[in-house]
Structure formats: C-alpha cells, structure tokens
C-alpha positions in Angstrom: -20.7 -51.0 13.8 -21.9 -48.8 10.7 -23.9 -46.5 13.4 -20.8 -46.0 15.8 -19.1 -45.4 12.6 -22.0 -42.5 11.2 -22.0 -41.2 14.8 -18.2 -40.4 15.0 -18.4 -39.2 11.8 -22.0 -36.7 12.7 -19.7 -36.0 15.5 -16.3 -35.1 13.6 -18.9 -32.5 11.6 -20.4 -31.1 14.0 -17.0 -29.9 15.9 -15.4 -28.7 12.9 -18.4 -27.0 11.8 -18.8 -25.4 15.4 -15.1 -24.4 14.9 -15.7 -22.9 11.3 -18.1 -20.6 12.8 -16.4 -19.3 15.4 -13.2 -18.6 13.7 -15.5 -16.5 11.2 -17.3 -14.6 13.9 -13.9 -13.6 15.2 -12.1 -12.3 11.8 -15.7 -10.0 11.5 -14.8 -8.6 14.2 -12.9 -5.9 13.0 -13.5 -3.1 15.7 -12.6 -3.6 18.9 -12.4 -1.1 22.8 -9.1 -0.5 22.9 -8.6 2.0 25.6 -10.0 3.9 28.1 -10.1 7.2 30.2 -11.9 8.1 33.4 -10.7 10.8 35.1 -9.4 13.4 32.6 -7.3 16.3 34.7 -4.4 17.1 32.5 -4.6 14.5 29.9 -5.6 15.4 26.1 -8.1 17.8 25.3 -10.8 17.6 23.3 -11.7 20.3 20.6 -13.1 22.7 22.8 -10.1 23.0 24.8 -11.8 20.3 27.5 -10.3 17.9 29.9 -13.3 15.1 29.3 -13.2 11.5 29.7 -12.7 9.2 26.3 -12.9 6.2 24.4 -10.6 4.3 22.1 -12.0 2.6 19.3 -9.3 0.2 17.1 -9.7 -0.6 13.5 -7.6 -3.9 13.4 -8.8 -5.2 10.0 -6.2 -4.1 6.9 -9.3 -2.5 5.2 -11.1 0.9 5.8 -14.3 0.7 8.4 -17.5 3.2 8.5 -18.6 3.3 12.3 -21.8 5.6 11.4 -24.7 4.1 12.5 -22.4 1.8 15.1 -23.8 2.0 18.9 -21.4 3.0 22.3 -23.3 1.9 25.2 -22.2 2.5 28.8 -23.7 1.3 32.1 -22.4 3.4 35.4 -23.4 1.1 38.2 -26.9 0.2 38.7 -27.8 2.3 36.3 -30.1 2.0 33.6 -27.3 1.7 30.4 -27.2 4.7 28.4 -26.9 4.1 24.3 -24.6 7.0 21.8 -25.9 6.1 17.9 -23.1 7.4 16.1 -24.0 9.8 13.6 -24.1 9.4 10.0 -23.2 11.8 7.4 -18.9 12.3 8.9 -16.5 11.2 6.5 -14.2 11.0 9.8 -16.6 8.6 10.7 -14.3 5.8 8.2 -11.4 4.5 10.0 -8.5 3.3 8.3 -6.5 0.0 8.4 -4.7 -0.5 12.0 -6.1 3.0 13.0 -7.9 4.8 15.7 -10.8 6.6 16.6 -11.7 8.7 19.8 -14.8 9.2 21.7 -15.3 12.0 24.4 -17.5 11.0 26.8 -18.5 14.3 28.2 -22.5 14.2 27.8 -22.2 16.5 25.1 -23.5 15.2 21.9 -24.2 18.6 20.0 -20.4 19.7 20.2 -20.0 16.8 17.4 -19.9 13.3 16.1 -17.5 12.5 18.5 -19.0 13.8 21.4 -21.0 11.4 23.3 -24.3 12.0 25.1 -22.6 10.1 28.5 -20.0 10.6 30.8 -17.7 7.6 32.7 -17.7 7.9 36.5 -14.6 6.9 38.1 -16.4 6.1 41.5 -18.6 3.4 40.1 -18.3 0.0 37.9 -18.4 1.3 34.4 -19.0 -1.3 31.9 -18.8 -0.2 28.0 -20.0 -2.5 25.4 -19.6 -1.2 21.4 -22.3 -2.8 18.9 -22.4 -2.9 14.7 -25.3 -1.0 13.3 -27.1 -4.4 13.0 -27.0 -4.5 16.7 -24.3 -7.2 17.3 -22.1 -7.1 20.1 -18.6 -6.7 19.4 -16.7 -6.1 22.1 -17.1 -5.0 25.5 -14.7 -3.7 28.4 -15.7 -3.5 32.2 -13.9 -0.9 34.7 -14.6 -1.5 38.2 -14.5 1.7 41.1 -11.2 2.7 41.8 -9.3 0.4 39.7 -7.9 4.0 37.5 -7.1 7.0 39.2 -6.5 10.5 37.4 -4.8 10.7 33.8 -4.3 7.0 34.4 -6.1 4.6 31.3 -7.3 1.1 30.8 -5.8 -0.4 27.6 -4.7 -3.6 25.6 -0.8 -3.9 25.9 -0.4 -4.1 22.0 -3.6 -2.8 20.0 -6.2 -5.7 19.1 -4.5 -7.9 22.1 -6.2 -9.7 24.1 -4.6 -8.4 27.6 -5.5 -4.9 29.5 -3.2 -3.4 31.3 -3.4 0.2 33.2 -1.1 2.5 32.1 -0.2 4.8 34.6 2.5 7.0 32.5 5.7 5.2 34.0 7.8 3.7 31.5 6.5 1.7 28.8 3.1 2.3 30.2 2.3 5.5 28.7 -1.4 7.1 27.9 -2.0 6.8 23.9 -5.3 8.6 23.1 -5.6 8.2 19.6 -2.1 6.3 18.9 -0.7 2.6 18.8 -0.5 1.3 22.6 2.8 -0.1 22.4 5.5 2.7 21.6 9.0 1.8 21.1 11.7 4.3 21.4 14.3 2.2 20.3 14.7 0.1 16.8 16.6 -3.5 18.1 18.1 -4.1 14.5 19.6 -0.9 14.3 21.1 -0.9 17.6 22.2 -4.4 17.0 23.8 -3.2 13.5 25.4 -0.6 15.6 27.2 -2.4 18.3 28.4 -5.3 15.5 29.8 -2.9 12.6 29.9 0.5 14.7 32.6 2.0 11.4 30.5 0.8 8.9 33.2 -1.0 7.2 31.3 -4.4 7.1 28.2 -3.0 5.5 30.4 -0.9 2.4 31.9 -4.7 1.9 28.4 -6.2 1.8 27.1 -4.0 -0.1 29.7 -3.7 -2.8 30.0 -7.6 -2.5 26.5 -7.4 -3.9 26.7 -4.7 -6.4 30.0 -6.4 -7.8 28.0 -10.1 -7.6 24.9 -8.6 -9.5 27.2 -6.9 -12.4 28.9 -10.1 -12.9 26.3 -12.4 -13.1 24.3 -10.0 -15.2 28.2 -10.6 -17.3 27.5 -14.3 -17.3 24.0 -14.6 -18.5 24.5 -11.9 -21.6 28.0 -14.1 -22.5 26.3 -17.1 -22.4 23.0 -15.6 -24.4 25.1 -14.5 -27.1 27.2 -17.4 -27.8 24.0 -19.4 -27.8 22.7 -17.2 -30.7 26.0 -17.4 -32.4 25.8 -21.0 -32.6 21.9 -20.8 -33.9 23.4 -18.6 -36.5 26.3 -20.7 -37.0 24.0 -23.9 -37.8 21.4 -22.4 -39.7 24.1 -20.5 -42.2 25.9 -24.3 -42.4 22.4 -25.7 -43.2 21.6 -23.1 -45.9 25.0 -23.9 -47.4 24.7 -27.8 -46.9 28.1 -27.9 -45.0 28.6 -30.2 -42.4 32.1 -29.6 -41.6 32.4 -27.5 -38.3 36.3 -26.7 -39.6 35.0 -25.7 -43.0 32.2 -23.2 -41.6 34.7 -21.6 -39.3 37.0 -21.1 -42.2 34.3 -19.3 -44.7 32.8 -17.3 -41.1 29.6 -18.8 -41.4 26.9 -17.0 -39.0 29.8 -14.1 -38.3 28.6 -11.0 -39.3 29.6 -7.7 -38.2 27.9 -5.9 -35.7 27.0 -3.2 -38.1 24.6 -5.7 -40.0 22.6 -6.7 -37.2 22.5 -3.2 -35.7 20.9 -2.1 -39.5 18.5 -5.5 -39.1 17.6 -4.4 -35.9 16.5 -0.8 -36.7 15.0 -2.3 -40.1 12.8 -4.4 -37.7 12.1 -1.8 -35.5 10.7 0.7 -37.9 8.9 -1.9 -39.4 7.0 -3.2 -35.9 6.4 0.5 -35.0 5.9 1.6 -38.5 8.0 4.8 -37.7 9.6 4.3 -41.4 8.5 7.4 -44.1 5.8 6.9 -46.9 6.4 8.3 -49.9 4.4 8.4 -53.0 5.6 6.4 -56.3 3.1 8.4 -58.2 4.7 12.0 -59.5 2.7 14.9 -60.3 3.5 17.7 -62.6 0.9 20.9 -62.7 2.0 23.1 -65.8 1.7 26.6 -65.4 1.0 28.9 -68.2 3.1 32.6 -67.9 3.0 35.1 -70.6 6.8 35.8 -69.4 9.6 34.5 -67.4 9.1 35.6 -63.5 13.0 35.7 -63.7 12.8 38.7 -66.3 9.5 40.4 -64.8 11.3 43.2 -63.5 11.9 44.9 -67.0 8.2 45.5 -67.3 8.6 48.1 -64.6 11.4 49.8 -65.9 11.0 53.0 -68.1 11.7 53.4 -71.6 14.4 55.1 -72.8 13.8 57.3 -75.3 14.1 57.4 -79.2 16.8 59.7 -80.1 16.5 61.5 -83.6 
C-alpha cells in the first residue's frame, strides 16, 4: 500500500514538475515571427527606396529585448537553409516592450543590420525559423508555394497569437509591416457613450455628482476631525483643572480658545521644527572710538578765517 502510495505521489511530481518547465520555457520566449512578406510589388519600401520581401519580428515581453547576436534562418525548398547572424554593435538592434522589428530579406546584407543576406521565394515552401544567440529555437513559421500572392502577408491575427491568418488588404485584414496586426478604427466605449448620452447631459450630472460627493465628504471627515480634537482639548483642560462637571467646563470654556491662539502655536511650532525663527546675540558689544573732534562740526576746519580787524 505504502509503494502505490510513493508511486502516485513520484507520479504527482513528476507531472507538475513537467508542467513547471514548460510554462517557464514559454514566458522566455519573448520574441516571436509575427508576420511575413513574399512578394513585395507595391508594398513598403525599404531604405533604399526598394520593394523587397520582409520579416516581422514581435517583442511581446513588457521589457526591452537586444536581438544582436540572434540568428534568422530560412530554408527555400530543398534547399540547403541559409543562416543571417544579426549584427552587433545597432542600438536599433533593442526592441521595446510590445514592439516591432523588420527584416528585409533581399540578399543584401551590406545595405545594413536589417538587411538580410537571403531572399523568400514565393514559388517554393519557405520555412523561417528565428533562434536566441545561444542557439535555441524560438519560433518558427512555414509558408508553402502559392499560399501568398503579391502585397499579400502571412501574420498572427492579434500580435503574439497563436493563429495566422493571410491578410490580403480587404477589411480588417490589412498589411502591418512594422505595426500592431489588429487595427481598430473604431473605440466601442466611445461609440457606446455616444449613442446612450448623445447631449452629454448625463455625463455633466455624473460628473458634478462626483465633484459635489468628494467636496462634501472631504466636509464630513474635517467636521468630524475637529470636534474630535475639541473634545481632547476639552478633557485635558478639565483634567488640568480637576473638574469633572461637563456643565461646569462648558460654562468657564474649557479647551475653547480662539483661533488666533492656535494659529500663533502653530507658527511657533513651525519655526521651531524648521528652525526658520532669527538668532540674535545676548552679548552687546561697544567699540569706542577716539576723535580729536565731533564729525558733526568737521566742516569748520575747512572754512577760512576771518580776519582780525584793528
């Protein structure tokens, strides 16, 4: 019984360690194919003013990813596959959180990073495979012959899903090198807003509702805070008088002072906390000076004397 017992539980481990790992090797996988281009005729062009071929790459993590280093490998066929080592060195090389990258697949590696030194044939099963710089496999698309015609692409209906579709440019199937997959021209909440309060009236009332609510519960909680320190004012004075009487501290205003005192006791505090208060010397110092004359009078020393009459 103990060994059925060890077995189910061996067992129980095994399957949740089996799913452990799996659900891990999925969340690294943080870049993904997400769509693709064949036959290039009057689609984007590249940076060389070329119609070329491309390739999608889709950051889907919510952090930034370096693809240097990272490996795009295409098979055409029968075909011996052909590896592109993505150059080091491009700060465009880092893709940020939910965004794109594109590869031109025009066999032209020395017009830059993002040229690749391949080139997709539409006529022939193209399979594309993208691997880390560690060599791991992470994700891999394959096209077969004649499945895309021209300006048409292979992509994931919502970026990161797991279904392809081929958009062919008709509605809600557009061609999005370089952008989400899914594009909505239309925001359902605000058209649902619109058809329910198409004056506006409702939301002014809601929104004023709120305002109105805020300012009068903000009303409440500062009433109720200063009667509360009223009352601790109250009972302390009563305790420093020894009266016990409610009546008789109400009559003498115990704990009532005006607000002039505690707005003097607040700023006394505050100058004392931030020390903003002035610091004056107790000690008085008094240098004498020695004159031979007044400075008031120093002006009759320039004046000429008048002379001695006979």
């Amino acid at each position: 019984m103990n060994k059925i017992k060890n077995g189910i539980f061996l067992s129980m481990l095994l399957v949740l360690v089996f799913c452990s790992s799996c659900q891990e090797q999925r969340s690294t996988n943080k870049l993904l194919l997400n769509e693709v281009l064949l036959d290039n005729e009057s689609n984007l062009q590249d940076d060389y003013g070329v119609h070329s071929a491309w390739i999608e790459i889709f950051n889907r993590s919510f952090g930034s990813t370096d693809i240097s280093a990272h490996r795009i490998e295409v098979q055409n066929g029968n075909n011996e596959p052909i590896t592109y080592i993505i150059p080091k060195g491009d700060v465009e090389t880092v893709i940020k959180p939910r965004q794109h990258s594109l590869f031109w697949a025009d066999g032209e590696p020395r017009r830059g990073t993002f040229h690749t030194n391949f080139v997709l044939n539409p006529s022939e099963n193209n399979v594309i495979r993208l691997y880390d710089s560690g060599g791991k496999l992470l994700d891999e698309v394959e096209i077969p012959a004649g499945t895309l015609k021209a300006n048409q692409s292979l992509a994931r209906t919502e970026d990161g899903s797991e279904i392809w579709e081929v958009k062919d440019g008709s509605e809600n199937r557009y061609v999005t090198p370089n952008t989400n997959n899914l594009t909505n021209d239309s925001n359902n909440k605000v058209e649902n807003f619109q058809e329910q309060d198409r004056s506006g009236i409702g939301m002014a009332i809601s929104a004023m509702t709120v305002v109105f609510s805020g300012l009068l519960l903000l009303f409440i909680i500062f009433k109720i805070i200063g009667n509360i320190s009223v009352s601790l004012s109250r009972r302390n004075a009563m305790r420093a008088k020894g009266i016990t009487d409610h009546k008789e501290a109400a009559e003498k205003k115990l704990g009532q002072a005006p607000g002039e005192v505690f707005a003097a006791i607040s700023m006394a505090m505050h100058e004392m906390q931030n020390d903003v208060h002035d610091m004056e010397d107790t000690i008085l110092t008094i240098t004498p000076v020695k004159r031979k004359y007044s400075p008031w009078s120093s002006k009759i020393y320039t004046l000429r004397e008048t002379p001695n009459r006979k």
